[in-house]
C-alpha positions as CSV (number, residue, x, y, z in Angstrom):
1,X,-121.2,-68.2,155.8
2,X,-118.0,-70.5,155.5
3,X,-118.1,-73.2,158.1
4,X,-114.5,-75.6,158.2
5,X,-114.6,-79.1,159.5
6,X,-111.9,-81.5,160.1
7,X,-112.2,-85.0,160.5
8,X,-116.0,-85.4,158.9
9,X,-116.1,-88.6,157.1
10,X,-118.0,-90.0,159.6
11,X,-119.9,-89.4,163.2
12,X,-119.3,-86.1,165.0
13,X,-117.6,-84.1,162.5
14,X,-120.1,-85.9,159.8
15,X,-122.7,-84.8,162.1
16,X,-121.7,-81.2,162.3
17,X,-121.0,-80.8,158.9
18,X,-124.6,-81.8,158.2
19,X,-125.8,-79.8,160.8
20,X,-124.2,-77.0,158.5
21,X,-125.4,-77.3,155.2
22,X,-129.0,-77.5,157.1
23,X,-128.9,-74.4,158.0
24,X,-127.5,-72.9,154.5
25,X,-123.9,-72.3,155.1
26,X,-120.9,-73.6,152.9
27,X,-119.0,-76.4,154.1
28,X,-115.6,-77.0,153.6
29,X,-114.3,-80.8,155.4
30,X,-111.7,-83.3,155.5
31,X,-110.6,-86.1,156.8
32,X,-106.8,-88.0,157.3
33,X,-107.6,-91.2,155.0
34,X,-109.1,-89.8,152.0
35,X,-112.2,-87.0,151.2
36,X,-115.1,-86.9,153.2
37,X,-118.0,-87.5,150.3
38,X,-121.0,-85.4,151.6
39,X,-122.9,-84.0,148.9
40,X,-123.5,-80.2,149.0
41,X,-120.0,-79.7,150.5
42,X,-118.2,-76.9,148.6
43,X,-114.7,-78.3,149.1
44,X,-113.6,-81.8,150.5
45,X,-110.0,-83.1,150.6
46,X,-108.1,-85.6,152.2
47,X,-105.5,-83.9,155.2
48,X,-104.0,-85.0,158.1
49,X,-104.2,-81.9,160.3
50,X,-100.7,-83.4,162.4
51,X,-99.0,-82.0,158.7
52,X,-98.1,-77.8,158.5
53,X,-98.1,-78.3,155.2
54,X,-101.7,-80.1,154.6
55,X,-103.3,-77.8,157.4
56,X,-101.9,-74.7,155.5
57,X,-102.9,-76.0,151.9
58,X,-106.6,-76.9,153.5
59,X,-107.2,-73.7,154.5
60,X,-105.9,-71.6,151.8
61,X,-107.9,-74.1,148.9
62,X,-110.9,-73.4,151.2
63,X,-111.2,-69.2,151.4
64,X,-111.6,-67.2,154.3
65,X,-113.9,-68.9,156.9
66,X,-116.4,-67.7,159.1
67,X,-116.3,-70.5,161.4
68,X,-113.7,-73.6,162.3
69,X,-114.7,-76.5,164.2
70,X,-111.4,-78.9,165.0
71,X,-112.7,-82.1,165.4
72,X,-110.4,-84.9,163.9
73,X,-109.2,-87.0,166.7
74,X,-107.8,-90.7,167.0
75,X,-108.0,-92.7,170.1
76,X,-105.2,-95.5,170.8
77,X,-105.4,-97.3,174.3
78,X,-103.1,-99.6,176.2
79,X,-102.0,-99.9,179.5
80,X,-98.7,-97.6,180.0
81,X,-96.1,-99.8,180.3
82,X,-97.1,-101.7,177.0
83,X,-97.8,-98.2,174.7
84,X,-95.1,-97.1,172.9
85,X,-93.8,-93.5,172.1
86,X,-94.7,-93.6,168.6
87,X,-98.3,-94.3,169.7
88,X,-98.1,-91.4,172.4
89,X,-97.1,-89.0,169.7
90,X,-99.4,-90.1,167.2
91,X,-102.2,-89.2,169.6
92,X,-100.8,-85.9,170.5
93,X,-99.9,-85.4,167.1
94,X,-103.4,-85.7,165.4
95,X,-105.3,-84.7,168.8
96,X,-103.5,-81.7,170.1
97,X,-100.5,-80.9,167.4
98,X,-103.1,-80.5,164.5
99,X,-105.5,-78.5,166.7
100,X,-103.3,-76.1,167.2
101,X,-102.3,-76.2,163.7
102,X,-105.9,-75.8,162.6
103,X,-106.5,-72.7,165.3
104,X,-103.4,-70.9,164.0
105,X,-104.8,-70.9,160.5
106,X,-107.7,-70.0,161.6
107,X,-106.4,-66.8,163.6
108,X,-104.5,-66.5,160.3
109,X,-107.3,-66.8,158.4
110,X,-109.8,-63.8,160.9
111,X,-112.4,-66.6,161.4
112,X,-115.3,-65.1,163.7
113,X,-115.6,-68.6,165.5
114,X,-113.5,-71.3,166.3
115,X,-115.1,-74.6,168.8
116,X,-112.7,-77.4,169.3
117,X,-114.2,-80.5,169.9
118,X,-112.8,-82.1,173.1
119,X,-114.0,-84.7,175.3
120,X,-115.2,-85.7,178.9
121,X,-111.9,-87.3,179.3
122,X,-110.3,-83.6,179.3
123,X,-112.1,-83.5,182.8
124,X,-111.2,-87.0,184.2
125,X,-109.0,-90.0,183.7
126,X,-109.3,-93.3,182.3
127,X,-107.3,-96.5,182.5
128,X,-105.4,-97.4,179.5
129,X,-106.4,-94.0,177.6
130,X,-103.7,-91.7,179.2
131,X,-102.5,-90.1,175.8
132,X,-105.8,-89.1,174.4
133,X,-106.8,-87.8,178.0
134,X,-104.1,-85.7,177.9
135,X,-104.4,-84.7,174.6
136,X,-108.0,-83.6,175.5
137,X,-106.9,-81.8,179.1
138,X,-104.4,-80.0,176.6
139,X,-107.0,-79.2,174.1
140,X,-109.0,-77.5,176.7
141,X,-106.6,-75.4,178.0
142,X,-105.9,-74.7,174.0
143,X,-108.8,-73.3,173.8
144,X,-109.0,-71.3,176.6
145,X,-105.6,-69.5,175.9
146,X,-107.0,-68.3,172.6
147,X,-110.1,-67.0,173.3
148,X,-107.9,-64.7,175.5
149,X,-106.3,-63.9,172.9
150,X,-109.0,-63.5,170.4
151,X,-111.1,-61.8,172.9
152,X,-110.0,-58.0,172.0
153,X,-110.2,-59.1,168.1
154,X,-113.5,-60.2,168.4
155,X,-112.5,-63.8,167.8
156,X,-114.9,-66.1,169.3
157,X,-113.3,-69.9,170.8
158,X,-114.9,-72.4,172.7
159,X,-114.6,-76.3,173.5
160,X,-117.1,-78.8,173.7
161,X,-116.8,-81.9,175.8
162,X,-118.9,-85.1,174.6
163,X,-119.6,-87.6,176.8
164,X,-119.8,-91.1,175.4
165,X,-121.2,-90.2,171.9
166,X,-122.4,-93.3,169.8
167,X,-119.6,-93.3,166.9
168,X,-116.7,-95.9,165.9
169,X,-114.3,-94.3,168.3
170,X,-116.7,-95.3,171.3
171,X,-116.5,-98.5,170.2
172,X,-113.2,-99.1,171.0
173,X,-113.8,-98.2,174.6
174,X,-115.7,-100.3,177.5
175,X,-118.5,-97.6,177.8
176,X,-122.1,-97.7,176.2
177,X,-123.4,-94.9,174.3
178,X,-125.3,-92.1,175.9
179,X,-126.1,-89.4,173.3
180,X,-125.6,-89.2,169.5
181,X,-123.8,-87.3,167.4
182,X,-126.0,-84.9,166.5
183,X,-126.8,-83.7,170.2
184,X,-123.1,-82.7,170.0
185,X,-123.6,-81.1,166.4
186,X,-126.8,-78.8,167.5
187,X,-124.4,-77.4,170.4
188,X,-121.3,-76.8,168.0
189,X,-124.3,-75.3,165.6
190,X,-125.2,-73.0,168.4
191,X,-122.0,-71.9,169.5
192,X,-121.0,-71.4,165.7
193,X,-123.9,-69.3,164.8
194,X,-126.2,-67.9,168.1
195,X,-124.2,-68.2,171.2
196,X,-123.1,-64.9,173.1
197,X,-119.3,-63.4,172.9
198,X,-120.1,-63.9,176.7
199,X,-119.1,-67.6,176.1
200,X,-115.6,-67.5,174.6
201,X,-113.5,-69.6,176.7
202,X,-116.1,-72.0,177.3
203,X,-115.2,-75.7,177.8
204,X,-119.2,-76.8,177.3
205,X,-120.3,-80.2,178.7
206,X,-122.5,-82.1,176.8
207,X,-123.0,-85.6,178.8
208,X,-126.3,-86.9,178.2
């Protein structure tokens, strides 16, 4: 089993891709800044998943995989009238640009399963975090169009939507952390490997 990770050089996607080689599959990751180092990973290289051209090359050095989790993410805040378009689209770009990206190689690429890791915030809003709420509302409803559209393939997609998880990210935010990372990996483990085609086109909560 070939499990793809984006964005696990550190907490969730870290998390999951550990979760992975725990179990005994192969683990291909990345991250935007440079290669993840996690021993035991059978492939780790530097992408930004907001470029075609990295996403496609990601992919195609990795093989055919079984299972893709799309979990790189950023998180810029500021009130609205102070954030600038360049830090909208940079959001939108990594956030919901390079999901999409990642889940057309993927359907590309005949992966069995595909979870996209979302957030709470695709459920609410937030002062000064409109951009990545909105890139998480967007990922949802992502998500939710494929799995109709994997559903007669036999493709399996689902989201997962942390609460406040205790990683560098949270950090940057007022709230305290409720769960850790790997609560959120053991669910993306499960819905990788053991959950039911009953649950494509679930947006799973996971909020302590």
């Amino acid at each position: 089993m070939l499990c793809l990770v984006t964005g696990a050089s550190r907490g969730i996607g870290r998390a999951i891709a550990e979760s992975f080689l725990a179990a005994g599959a192969r683990v291909a990751i990345c991250a935007s800044s440079a290669a993840p180092q996690l021993p035991g990973a059978a492939l780790s290289v530097r992408c930004d998943v907001s470029d075609e051209e990295q996403v496609r090359r990601f992919f195609q050095e990795a093989g055919k995989p079984d299972c893709v989790v799309i979990n790189a993410g950023i998180l810029e805040r500021g009130p609205i009238e102070e954030f600038s378009a360049a830090q909208w689209d940079r959001v939108l770009g990594v956030n919901l640009r390079g999901a999409f990206l990642c889940a057309r190689e993927a359907f590309r690429a005949r992966a069995k399963r595909i979870v996209a890791i979302g957030s709470i915030s695709g459920t609410i809003g937030t002062a000064h975090s409109a951009a990545y709420n909105a890139s998480k509302w967007g990922l949802t409803g992502l998500i939710k169009s494929l799995a109709e559209e994997g559903r007669e393939r036999g493709i399996f997609c689902a989201a997962v939507l942390p609460g406040s998880v205790d990683t560098a990210m949270l950090k940057k935010t007022p709230f305290e952390p409720e769960i850790s990372p790997e609560d959120v990996a053991r669910v993306v483990t499960f819905l990788c490997t053991e959950a039911p085609f009953a649950m494509t086109g679930s947006a799973v909560e996971v909020f302590g």
